[in-house]
N, C-alpha and C positions, 0 to 999 in steps of 0.2 A: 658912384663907384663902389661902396660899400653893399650894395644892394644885390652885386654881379656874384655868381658863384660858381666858378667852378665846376666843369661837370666832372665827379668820380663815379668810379666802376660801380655796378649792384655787385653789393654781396647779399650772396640770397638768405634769410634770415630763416629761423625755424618757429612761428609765432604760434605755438605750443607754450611755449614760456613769456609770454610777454612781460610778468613783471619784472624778469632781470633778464636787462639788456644785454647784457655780456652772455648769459649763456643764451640767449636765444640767436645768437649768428652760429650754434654748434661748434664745427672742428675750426671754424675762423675765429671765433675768441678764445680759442685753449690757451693763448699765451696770458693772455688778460687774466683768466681763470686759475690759474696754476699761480701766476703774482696774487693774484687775490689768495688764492687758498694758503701760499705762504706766509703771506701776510699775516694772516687771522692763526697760521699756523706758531709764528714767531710771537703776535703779541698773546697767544693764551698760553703759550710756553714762561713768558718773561711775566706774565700774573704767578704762576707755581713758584721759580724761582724770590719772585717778591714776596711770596706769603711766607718764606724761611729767609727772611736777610736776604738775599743776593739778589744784586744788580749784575744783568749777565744779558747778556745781547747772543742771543740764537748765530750767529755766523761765527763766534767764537770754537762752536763744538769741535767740527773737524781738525784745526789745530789741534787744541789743546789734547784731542782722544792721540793726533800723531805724536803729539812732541812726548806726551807721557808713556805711547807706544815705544820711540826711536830714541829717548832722551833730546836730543840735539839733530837740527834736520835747517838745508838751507830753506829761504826761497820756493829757488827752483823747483827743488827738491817735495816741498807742501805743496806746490802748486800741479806738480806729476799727481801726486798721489792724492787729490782732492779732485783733480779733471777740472780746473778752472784756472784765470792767468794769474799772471805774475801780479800786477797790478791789484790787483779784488784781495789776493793773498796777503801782499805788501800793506795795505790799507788794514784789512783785519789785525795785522802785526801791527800798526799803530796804535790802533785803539785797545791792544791788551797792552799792550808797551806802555801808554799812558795809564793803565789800569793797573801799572806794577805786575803784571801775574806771566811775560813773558822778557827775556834779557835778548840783547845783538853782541855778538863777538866775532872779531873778526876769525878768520878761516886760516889758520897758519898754513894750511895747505895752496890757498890759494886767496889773497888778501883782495881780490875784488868781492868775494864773497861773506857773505856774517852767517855764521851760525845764530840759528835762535834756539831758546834753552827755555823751560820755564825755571822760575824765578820760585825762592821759598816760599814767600807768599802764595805763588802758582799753582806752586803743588799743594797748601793748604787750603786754596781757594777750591782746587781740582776734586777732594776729598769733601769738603763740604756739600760742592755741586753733584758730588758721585747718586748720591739717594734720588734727585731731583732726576735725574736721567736715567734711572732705574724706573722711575713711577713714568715717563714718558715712553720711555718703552713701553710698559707695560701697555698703559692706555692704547697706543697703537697698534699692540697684539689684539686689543679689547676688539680697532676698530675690525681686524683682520677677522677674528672670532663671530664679527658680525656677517662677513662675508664679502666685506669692503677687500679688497686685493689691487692698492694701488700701486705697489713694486713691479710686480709681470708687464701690467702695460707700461708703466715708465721706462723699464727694461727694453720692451720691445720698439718704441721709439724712437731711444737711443740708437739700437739696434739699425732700426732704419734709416734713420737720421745721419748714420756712418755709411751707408752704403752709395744715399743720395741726398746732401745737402738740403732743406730749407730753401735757402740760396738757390743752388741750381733747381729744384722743381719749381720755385714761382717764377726765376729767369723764363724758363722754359716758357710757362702759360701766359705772364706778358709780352713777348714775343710773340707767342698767338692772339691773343690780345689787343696789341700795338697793329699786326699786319690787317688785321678783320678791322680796324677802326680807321687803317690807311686805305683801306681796299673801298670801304665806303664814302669813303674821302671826306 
């Protein structure tokens, strides 16, 4: 029974590249590839921070640039203004939370809500890390200088990506798909 498998679809590969599998299926591994490039992107980030004292986890940034932008900001609120959920925002609030460098209060306006605030520490933490994220930028101007320009197309994906779903285009193709595979019965 172990031996049975399955038949999946060909994606067609581009063997051009065969030593890495991921980029040899092209625009079919972009999401594998962008997880990889964040990856390598977050832990050579979290090597610079280590070389000056600081334990700092890369998902931390956008917070911290808001709350030190808005002072005090819900939730909801980080999770508008970062374009991710509630949930991914809530977790990151955890883990600075535990880290001392952000506080929860309740919202006298509206007590199902918590304001989050950074915390003294936070803001001393915030300062520390400021130089660290200055030389990262920079570096990334470095790679743009090279002619590397990966903001336009990330820009344009999104772009497109708001006009037609992910979701709805591969709906679409397995549907054609599913029907060419019943038609042949």
């Amino acid at each position: 029974m172990c031996s049975m498998r399955q038949k999946t679809p060909r994606v067609v590969r581009d063997n051009s590249s065969t030593q890495d599998v991921i980029a040899a299926y092209a625009s079919a591994g972009v999401g594998a590839r962008l997880r990889r490039l964040s990856e390598r992107i977050d832990r050579e980030a979290r090597s610079v921070y280590k070389h000056i004292g600081i334990n700092f986890e890369q998902r931390w940034v956008g917070v911290l640039i808001l709350l030190i932008e808005h002072r005090a900001m819900t939730v909801g609120e980080l999770a508008r203004a970062l374009g991710i959920t509630q949930p991914s925002v809530s977790q990151t609030l955890r883990s600075l939370q535990a880290a001392k460098l952000v506080a929860a209060e309740l919202d006298p306006k509206d007590p199902r809500c918590r304001i989050q605030r950074l915390t003294k520490a936070g803001a001393a933490f915030v300062e520390k890390a400021r130089p660290v994220w200055e030389a990262l930028m920079e570096a990334a101007r470095d790679l743009d200088r090279a002619g590397i320009d990966i903001v336009t197309p990330l820009a344009q994906i999104e772009r497109e990506l708001d006009k037609k779903s992910l979701h709805e285009r591969a709906l679409g193709y397995l549907t054609a798909v599913t029907a060419d595979v019943d038609r042949r019965g």
